[in-house]
VOBA-1610 file (N, C-alpha, C; in pm, whole numbers, padded with zeros to 5 digits, always signed):
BEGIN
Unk+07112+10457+13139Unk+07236+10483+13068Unk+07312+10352+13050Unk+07346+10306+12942Unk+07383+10197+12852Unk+07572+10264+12891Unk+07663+10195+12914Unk+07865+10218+12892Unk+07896+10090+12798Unk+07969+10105+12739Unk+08021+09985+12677Unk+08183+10003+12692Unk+08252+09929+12727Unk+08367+09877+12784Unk+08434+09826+12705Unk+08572+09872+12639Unk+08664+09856+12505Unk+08708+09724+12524Unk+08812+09644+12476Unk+08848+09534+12458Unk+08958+09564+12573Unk+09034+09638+12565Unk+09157+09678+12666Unk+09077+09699+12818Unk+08988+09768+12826Unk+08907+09810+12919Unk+08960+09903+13039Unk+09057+09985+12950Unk+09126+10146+12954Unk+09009+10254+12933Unk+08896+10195+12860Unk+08769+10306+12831Unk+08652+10272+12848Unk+08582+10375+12840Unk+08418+10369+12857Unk+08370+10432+12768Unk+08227+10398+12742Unk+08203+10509+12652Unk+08013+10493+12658Unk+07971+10628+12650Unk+07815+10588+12673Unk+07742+10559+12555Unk+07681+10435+12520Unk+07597+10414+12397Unk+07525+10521+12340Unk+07454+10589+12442Unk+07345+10725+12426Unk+07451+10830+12332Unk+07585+10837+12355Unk+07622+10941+12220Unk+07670+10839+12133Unk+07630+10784+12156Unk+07734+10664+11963Unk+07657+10707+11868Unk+07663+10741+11751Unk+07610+10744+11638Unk+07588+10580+11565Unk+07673+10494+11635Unk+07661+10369+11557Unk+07804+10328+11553Unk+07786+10156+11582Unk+07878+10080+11584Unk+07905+10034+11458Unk+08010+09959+11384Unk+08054+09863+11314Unk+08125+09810+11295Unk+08185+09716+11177Unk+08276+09690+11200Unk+08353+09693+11074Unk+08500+09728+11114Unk+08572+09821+11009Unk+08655+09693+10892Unk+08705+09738+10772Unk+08804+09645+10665Unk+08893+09571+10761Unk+08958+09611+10849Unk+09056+09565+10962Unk+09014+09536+11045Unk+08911+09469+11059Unk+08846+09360+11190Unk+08811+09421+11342Unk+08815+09527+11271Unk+08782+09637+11413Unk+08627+09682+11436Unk+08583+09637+11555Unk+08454+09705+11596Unk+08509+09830+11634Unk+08417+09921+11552Unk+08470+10053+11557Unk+08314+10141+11619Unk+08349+10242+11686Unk+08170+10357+11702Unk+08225+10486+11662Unk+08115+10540+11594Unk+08117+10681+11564Unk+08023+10749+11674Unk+08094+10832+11757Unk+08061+10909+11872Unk+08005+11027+11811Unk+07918+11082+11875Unk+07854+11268+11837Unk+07977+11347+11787Unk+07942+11427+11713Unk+08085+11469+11671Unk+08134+11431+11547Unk+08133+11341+11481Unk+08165+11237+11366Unk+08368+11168+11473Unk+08356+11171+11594Unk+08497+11145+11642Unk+08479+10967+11663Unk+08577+10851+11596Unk+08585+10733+11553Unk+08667+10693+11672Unk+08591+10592+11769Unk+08667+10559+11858Unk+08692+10356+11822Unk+08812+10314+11813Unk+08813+10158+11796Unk+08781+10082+11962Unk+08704+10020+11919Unk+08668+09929+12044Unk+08707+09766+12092Unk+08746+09734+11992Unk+08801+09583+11982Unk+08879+09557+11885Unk+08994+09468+11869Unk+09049+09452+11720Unk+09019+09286+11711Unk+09013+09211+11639Unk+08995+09077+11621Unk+09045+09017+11521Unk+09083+08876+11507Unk+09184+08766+11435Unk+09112+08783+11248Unk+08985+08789+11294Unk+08898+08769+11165Unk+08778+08877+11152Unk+08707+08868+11071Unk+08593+08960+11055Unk+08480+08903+11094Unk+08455+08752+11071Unk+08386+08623+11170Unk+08381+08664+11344Unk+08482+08732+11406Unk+08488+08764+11538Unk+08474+08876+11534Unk+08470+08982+11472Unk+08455+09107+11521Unk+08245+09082+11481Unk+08230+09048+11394Unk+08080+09020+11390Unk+08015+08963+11496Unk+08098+08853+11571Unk+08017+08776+11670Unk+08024+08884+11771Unk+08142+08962+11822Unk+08137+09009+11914Unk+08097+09141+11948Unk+08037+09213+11829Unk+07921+09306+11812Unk+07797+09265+11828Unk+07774+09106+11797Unk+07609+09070+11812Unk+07604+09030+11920Unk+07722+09011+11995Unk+07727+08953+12133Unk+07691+09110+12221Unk+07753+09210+12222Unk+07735+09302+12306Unk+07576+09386+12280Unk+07541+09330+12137Unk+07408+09391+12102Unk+07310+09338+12183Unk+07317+09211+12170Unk+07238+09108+12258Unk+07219+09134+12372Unk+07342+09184+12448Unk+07350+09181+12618Unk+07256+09315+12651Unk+07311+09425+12564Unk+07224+09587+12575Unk+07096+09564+12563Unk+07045+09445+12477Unk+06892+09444+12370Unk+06833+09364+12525Unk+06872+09313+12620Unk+06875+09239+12765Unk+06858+09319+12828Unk+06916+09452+12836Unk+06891+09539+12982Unk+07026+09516+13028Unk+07140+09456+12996Unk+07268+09490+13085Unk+07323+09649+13073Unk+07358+09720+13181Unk+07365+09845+13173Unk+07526+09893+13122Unk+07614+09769+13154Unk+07774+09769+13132Unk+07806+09645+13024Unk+07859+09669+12930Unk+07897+09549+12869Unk+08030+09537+12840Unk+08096+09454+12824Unk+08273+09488+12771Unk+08288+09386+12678Unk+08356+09438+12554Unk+08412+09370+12453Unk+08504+09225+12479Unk+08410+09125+12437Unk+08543+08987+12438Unk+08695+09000+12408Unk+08757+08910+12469Unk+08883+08936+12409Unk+08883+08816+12258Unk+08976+08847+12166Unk+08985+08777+12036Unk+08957+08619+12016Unk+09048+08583+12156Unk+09063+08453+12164Unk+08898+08365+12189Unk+08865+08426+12297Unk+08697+08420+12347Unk+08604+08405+12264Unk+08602+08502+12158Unk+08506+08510+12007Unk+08609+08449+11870Unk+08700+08349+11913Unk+08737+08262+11827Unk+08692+08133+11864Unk+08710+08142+11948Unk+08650+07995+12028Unk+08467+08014+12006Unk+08466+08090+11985Unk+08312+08096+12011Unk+08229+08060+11865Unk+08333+08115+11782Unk+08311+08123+11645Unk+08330+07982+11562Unk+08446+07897+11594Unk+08515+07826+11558Unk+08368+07678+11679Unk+08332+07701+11726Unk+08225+07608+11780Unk+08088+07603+11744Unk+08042+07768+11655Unk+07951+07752+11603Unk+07924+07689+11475Unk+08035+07658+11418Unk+08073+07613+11296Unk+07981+07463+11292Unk+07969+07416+11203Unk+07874+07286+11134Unk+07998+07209+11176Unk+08008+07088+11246Unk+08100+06987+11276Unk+08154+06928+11104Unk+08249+06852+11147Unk+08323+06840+10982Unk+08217+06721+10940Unk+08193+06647+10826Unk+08162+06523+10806Unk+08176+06456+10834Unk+08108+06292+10857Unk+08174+06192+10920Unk+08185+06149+10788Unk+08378+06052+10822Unk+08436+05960+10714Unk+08388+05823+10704Unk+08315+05779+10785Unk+08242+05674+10802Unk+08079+05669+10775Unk+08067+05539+10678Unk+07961+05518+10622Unk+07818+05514+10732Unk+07703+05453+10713Unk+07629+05457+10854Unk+07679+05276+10924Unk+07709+05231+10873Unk+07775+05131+10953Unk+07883+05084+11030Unk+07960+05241+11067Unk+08019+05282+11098Unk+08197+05189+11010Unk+08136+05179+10916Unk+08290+05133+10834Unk+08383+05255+10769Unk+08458+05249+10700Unk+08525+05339+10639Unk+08492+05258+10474Unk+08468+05391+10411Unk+08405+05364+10285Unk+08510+05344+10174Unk+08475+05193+10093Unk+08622+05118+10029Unk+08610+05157+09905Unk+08686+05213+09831Unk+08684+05287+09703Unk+08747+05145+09596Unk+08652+05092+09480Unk+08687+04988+09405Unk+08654+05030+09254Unk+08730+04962+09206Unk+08737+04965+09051Unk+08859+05123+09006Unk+08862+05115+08896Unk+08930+05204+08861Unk+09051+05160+08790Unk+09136+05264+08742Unk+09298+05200+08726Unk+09421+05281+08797
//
């Protein structure tokens, strides 16, 4: 038996009745429980974090963890915001700064 553990972690809930997780217009990992009854499980800054932090708890279940609990926002911003491609470097490979000439 698989529980997954809300963002507040006021609830539980057993994977075995979810009909399926996702994630909602409003950045909410949301599950549809037996029943068609819509329980929200996390809310998040972006839709970038509610994604990571569904593939994050998928991951841990797809592992064999028997309890998992939803990141908090900040956690899967940071997480998100590091997976990102570093910015460009402003410097040429000679490590100069590149001199813009001619023109008017």
């Amino acid at each position: 038996m698989n529980l997954i553990v809300n963002q507040s972690g006021d609830m539980m809930l057993n994977i075995e009745r979810c009909s399926y997780l996702y994630v909602g217009e409003d950045n909410c990992v949301k599950a549809i429980m037996d029943g068609a009854k819509m329980v929200r499980v996390g809310t998040y800054t972006d839709y970038d974090c509610a994604c990571a932090a569904l593939e994050d708890v998928a991951a841990r279940i797809k592992s064999g963890d028997t309890l998992c609990k939803f990141a908090s926002s900040e956690a899967m911003l940071s997480k998100v915001v590091n997976s990102r491609d570093p910015a460009r470097d402003k410097f040429a490979s000679n490590g100069k700064k590149p001199v813009r000439r001619g023109g008017s």
